[in-house]
LODRENDO-482015 format. One record per residue: residue in three letters; x, y, z of N, C-alpha, C in turn. Coordinates in steps of 0.2 Angstrom, whole numbers, plus 5000, padded with zeros to 4 digits. Last residue first. Layout:
BEGIN
ALAXYZXYZXYZ...
This chain:
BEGIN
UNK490249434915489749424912490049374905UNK491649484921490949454925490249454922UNK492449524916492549464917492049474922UNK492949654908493049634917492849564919UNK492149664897492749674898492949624904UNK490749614902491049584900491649594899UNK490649754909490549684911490849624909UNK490649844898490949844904491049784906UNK489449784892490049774889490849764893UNK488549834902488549744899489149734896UNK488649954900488649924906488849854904UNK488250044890489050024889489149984895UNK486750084890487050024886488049994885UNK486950144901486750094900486750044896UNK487750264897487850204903487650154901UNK486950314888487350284884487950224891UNK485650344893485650284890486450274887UNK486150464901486150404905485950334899UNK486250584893486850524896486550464897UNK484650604883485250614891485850564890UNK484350704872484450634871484850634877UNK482950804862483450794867483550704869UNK482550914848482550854852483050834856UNK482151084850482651034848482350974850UNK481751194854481151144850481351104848UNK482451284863482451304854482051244852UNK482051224875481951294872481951294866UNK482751124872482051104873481551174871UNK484351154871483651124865483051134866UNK484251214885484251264881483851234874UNK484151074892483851124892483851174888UNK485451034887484950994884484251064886UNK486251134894486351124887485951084882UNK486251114907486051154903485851154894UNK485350924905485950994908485851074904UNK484550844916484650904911485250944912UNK485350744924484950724918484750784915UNK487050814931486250794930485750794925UNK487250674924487350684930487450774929UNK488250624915487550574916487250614922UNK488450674897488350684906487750654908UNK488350654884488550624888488650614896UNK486950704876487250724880487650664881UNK486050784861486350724865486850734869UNK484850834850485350884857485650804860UNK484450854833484450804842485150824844UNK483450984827484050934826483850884833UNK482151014823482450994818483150954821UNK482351184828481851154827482051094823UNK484351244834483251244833482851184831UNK485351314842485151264838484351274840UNK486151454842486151424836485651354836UNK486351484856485951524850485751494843UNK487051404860486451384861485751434858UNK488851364856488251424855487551404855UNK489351254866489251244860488651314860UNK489451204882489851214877489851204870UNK488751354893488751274887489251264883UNK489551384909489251394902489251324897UNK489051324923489451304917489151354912UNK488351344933488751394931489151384925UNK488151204939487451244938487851304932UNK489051084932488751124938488451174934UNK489050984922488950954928488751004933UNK489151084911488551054912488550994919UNK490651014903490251064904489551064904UNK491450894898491150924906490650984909UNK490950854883491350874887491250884896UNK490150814873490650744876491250804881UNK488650844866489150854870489450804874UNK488150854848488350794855488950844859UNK486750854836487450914840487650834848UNK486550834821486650794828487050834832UNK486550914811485850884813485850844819UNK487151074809487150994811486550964812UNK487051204808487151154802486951074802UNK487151254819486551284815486551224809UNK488651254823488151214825487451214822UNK489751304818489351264814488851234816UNK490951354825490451404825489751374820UNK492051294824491451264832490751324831UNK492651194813492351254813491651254820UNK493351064810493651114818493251164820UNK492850924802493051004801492951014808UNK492850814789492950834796492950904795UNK491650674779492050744781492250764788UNK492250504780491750554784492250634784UNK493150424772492350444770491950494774UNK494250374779494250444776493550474771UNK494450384794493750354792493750394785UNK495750384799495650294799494750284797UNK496050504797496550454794496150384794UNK494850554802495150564797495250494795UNK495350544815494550504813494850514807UNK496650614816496750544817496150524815UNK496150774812496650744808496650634809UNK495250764825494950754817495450724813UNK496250774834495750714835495350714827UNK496850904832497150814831496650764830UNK495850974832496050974823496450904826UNK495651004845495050984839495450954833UNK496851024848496650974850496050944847UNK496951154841497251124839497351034842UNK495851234848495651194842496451154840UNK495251234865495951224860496051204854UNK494051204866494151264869494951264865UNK493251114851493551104857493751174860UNK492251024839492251104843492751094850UNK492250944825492650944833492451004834UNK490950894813491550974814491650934822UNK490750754802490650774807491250834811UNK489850664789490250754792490150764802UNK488850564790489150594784489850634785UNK489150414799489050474802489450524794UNK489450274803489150294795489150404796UNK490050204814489250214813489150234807UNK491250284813491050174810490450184809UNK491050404818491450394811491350314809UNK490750364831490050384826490350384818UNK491750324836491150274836490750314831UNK492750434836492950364830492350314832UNK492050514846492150524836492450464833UNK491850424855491350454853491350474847UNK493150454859492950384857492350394853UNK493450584862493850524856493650474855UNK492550614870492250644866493050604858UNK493150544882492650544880492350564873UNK494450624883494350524882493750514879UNK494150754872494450724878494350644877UNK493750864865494150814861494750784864UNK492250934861492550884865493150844861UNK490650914855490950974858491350924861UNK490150904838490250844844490750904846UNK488950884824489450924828489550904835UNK488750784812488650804818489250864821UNK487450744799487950794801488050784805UNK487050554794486950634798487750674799UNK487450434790487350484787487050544788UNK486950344805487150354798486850404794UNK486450354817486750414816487050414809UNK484650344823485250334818485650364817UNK483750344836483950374834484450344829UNK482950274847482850274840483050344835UNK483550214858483150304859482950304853UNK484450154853484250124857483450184860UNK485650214848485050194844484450174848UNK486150294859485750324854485250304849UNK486550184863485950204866485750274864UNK487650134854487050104855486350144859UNK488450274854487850254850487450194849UNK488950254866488450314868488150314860UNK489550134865488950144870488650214869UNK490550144858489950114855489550124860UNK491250244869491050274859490350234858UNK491750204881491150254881490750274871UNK492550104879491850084878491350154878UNK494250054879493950094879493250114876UNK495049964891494849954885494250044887UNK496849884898496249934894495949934889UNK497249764907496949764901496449824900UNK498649744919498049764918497949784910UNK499149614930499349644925498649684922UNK498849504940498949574941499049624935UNK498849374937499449394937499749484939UNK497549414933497649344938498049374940UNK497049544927497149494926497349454933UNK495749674928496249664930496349604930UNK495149774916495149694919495749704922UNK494449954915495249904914495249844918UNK493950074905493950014909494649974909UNK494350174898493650194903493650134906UNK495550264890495350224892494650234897UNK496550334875495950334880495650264883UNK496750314861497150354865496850364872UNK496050264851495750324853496350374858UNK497150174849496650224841496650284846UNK496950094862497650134858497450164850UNK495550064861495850114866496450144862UNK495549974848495150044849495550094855UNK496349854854496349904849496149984850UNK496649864872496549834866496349904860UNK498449864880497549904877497449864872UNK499249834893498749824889498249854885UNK499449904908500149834902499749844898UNK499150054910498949984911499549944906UNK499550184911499750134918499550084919UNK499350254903499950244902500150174909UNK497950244903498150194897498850194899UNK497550364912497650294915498050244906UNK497450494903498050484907498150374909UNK496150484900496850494895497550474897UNK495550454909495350434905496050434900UNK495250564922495850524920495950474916UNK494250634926494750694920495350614920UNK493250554924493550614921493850604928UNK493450384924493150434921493350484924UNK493450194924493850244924493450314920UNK493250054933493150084928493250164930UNK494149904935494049964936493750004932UNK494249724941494049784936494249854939UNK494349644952494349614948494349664941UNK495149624968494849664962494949634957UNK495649504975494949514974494649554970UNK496949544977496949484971496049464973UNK498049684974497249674978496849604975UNK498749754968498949704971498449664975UNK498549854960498649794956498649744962UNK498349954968497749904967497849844963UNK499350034968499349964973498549954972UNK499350074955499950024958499749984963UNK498350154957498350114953498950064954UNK498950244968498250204969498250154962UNK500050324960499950274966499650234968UNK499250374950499850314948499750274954UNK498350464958498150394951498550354950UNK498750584961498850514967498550454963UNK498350694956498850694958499450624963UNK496950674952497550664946498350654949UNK496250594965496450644962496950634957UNK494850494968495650464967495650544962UNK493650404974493950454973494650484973UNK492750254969493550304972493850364970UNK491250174972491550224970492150234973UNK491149984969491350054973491450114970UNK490249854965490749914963490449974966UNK490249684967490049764969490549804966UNK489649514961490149584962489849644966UNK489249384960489349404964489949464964UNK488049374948488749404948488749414954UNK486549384940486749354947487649334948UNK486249484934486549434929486849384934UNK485349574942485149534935485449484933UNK486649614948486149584953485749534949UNK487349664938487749604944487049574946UNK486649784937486649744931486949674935UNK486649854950485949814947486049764942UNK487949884948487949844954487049814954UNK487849984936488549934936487849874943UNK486850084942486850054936487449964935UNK487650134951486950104953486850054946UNK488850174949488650114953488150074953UNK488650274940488950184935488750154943UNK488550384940487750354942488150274939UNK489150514949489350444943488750424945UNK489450634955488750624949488950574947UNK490550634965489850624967489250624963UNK491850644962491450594959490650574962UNK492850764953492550724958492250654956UNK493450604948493650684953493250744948UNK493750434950493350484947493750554950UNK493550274946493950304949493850364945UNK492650134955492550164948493250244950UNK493049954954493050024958492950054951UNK492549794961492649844957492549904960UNK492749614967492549694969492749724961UNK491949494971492249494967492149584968UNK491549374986491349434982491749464975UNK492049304997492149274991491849344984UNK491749355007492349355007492449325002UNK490049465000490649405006491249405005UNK488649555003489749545000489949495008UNK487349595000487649525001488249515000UNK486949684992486749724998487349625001UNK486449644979486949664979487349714986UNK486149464980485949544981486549594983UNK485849334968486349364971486049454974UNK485349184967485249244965485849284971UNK485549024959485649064965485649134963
């Protein structure tokens, strides 16, 4: 039996995605296709749910015994792990969460997938990141996961650049502790050095963002890789193409963290 994802019944299996804003998530499309492929009678809704009403809204979705999942994105990433019963390993490393199964009994299970997903669909774009420099701008949910997945990946050196460097320097000091093979460093002004620059921060959803890494600095020879899905160039990947950079968009690392999601959640 196939399944359309335009067909919800009273048997349907639901999901929410919980965002602020929330008008660039491109997970539904991609989440609500993958259900269609894997014949899942589910759908996932967008909620836009402010930092100031998360707890609340989480509370009473425990109660809702057709929600099956949630997936989770800025700015509450950091925040939601205090309000699930549950994390599996990695999340409680990272400190951060992007999805959460919701059990039978209502209890909820975090789990944190934006890391391997933005390096499988790095590799997936045929890129490696064993034994590369990287410079990663970010030392949020996203940009923690992202540094303890490229520190397993083999990744030789990799500098934090964050607007708070003593939030750069935690998140290094913890990759550190659990990767002591991969040099660290805080130094935001290295990006001419690296041969993989990554952004895992928010800057570049709107037009006026400044970049979040000197775009003075990168050239001919490196890969510009982005975690924003939304919009597919950002400033920032557009400045590379300028400099002769190679460019790498968000959306493959959705895609590859989709199945995973999925399987988190109990629908694949």
């Amino acid at each position: 039996m196939s399944y359309n994802i335009h067909e919800i019944t009273g048997r349907s299996r639901v999901y929410g995605i919980l965002a602020d804003p929330i008008h660039h998530v491109k997970t539904p499309q991609v989440m609500n296709r993958l259900f269609a492929e894997i014949e899942h009678d589910g759908i996932l809704v967008p909620l836009h749910v402010g930092a100031e009403n998360l707890a609340e809204v989480v509370k009473g979705l425990r109660h809702v015994q057709s929600l099956a999942g949630l997936i989770v994105t800025v700015p509450h990433k950091t925040v939601i792990p205090d309000l699930c019963d549950d994390l599996t390993d990695q999340a409680r490393m990272v400190g951060a969460v992007n999805c959460i199964r919701r059990n039978a009994d209502g209890t909820l299970t975090g789990a944190i997938l934006d890391g391997i997903g933005f390096v499988e669909g790095l590799r997936a774009g045929g890129i490696e990141p064993r034994g590369m420099k990287v410079i990663l701008a970010g030392a949020g949910g996203a940009a923690s996961a992202i540094a303890f997945a490229l520190a397993d990946a083999g990744v030789a050196a990799m500098t934090i650049a964050n607007r708070t460097e003593a939030r750069a320097r935690d998140l290094a000091d913890r990759v550190a502790a659990a990767y002591p093979d991969v040099t660290l460093s805080t130094d935001g002004s290295a990006v001419a050095a690296a041969e993989l620059v990554v952004n895992a921060t928010s800057l570049g959803m709107r037009e006026d963002d400044p970049l979040p890494l000197d775009g003075a600095f990168l050239h001919n020879g490196q890969i510009v890789a982005e975690a924003i899905m939304e919009p597919a160039i950002t400033p920032l990947l557009a400045a590379a193409t300028r400099a002769g950079a190679r460019t790498h968009p968000g959306l493959p690392m959705l895609k590859s963290q989709a199945r995973l999601m999925a399987e988190h959640m109990g629908a694949a």
